[in-house]
N, C-alpha and C positions, 0 to 999 in steps of 0.2 A: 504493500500500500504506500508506505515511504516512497519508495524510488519510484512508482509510477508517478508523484506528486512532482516529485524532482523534475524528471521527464517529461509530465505537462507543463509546470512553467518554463521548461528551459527553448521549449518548445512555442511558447510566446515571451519572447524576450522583452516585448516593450511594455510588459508588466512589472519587469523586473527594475530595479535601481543597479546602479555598478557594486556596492558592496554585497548584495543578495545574489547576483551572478556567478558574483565571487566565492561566497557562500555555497554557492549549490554546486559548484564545478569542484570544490572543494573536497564534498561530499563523494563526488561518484568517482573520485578519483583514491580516496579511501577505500570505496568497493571495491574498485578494479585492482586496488591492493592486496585486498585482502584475497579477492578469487585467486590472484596468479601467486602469493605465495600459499594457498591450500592446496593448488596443484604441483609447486615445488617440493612440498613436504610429503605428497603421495608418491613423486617420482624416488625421491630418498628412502622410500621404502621397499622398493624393488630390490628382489636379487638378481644376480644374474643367473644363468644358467648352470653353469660350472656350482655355485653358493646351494642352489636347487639343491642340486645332486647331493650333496653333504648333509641335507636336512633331516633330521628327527621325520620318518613317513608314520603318517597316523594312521590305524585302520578303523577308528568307528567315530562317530562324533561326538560321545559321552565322556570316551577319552581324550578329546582335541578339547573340551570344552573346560577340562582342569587348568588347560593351561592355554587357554585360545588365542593370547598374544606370542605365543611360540609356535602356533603352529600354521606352516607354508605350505606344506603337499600334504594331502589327505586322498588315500588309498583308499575307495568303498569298492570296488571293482567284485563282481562274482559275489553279490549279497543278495539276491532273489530280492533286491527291491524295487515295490512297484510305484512307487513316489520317493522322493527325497525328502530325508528328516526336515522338519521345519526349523530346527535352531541352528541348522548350519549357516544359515546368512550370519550367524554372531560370531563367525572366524572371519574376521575381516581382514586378516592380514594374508588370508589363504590367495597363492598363486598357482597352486598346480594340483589339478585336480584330477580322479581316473573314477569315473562311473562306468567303465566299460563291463559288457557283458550284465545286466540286469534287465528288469523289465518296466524298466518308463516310461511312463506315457507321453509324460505331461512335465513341464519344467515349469515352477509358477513364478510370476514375478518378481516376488520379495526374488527370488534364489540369482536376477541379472543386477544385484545390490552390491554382489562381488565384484567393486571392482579393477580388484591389485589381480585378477586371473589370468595367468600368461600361459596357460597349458590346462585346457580341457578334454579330457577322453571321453564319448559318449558311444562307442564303440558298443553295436550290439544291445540296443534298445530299443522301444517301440514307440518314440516318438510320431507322433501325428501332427504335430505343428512345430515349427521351430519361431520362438515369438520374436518380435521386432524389437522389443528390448535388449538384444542381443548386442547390440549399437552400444550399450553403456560398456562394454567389457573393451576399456579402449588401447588397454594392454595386451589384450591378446595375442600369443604371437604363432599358436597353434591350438588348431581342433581338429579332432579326428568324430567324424558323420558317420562313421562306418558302419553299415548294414541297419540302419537304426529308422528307415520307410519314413521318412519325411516327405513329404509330396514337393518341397518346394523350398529353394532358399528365398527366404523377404529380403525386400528393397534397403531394407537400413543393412543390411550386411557390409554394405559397400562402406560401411564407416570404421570397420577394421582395420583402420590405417599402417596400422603394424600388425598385421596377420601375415607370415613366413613362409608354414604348411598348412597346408586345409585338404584335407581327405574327406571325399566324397564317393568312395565307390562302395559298389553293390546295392544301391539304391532306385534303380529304376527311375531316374531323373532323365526329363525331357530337357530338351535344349532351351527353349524357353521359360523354363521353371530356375533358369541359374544364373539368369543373365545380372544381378547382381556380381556377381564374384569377377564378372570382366573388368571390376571397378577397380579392384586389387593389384598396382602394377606393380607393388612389392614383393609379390608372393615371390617364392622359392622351390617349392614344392608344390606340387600341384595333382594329386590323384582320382583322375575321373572314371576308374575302371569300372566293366559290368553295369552301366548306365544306359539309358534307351534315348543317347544323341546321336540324329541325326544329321546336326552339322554344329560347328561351333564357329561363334561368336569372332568380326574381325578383331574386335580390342587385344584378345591374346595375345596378338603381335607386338602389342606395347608391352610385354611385362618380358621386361628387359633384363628382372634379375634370377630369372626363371634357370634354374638347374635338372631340375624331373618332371618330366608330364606324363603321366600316364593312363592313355585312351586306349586300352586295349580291351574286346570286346564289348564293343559299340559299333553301332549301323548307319555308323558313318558315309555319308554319300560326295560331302565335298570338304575340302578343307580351305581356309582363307588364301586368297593370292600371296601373299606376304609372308606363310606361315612356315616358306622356307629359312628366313628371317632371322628367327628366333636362333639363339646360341647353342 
């Protein structure tokens, strides 16, 4: 309610005086403070991957929650579960995560709250939507899709600006159910195996930093002019 006030007078300036101007520019310049260093102090909590690797791995969330500010990688993989505990949003420092191999359905909101996440495994679940809050995970720098019957990647995916790997196969994804991910020129990794594409997308040609692509068995009919290209 504040800062929309702000915003509306600054917005009619000729109601303003020069020291009220001064006043409100004052203000939003405190904000803009305050946002960029909350984002500097979430980037100082990141590990790297190498850091990853050495971490304490969790395997339930009862136990992560004794000590939830120590805990980075939590291992629930092969738990026959068909939802995700609900107090796992309260591991907030969590970046590497392995749900693979269970039977999920459904990922609920609160659970894209995570978001220091740079490694999600969803490997082998029954996903039926994959939700557009997926955007907030802006750390991401790999997920693995794999076999997990999503009909469909959503349009905010393209906001995974540091997404690396992304594993998409054995899913039965149509060519136009993915055109999000051509947004990604970052990727690295790229697996679209045992998929039902037809043709793919010209933008692949931009993804410059691209090391592994793999389209094999797919009904593939043409490929981009350009897509000799790629490195």
């Amino acid at each position: 309610m504040y800062k929309k006030q702000i915003i509306k007078q600054l917005r009619n300036p000729e109601h303003l005086n020069l020291r009220q101007k001064f006043y409100y520019m004052y203000k939003i310049n405190i904000v803009i403070f305050i946002l960029l260093f909350s984002i500097a102090i979430k980037a100082q909590d990141l590990l790297s991957n190498e850091q990853l690797d050495t971490c304490q791995v969790y395997s339930s969330v009862e136990e992560a929650l004794l000590t939830p500010d120590n805990v980075f990688v939590l291992d629930l993989s092969a738990n026959s579960l068909i939802e995700l505990p609900k107090n796992i949003i309260k591991l907030t420092k969590l970046q590497r995560l392995n749900l693979s191999n269970n039977s999920i359905t459904k990922l609920p909101e609160e659970f894209f709250e995570l978001k220091l996440l740079q490694e999600l495994n969803l490997e082998e679940n029954r996903l039926t939507k994959l939700s557009s809050a997926v955007s907030n995970f802006v750390h991401l720098k790999k997920i693995n899709l794999t076999r997990t019957k999503i009909p469909s990647i959503p349009e905010s995916f393209s906001e995974l600006i540091n997404l690396e790997e992304l594993n998409l196969s054995w899913n039965d994804l149509k060519a136009d159910s993915i055109l999000a991910i051509f947004q990604l020129n970052q990727l690295e990794d790229l697996n679209l195996m045992r998929n039902q594409l037809d043709t793919l997308n010209d933008k692949i040609c931009n993804f410059k930093n691209l090391l592994y692509l793999n389209l094999n068995f797919n009904p593939l009919q043409k490929l981009p002019e350009q897509f000799g290209n790629l490195n």
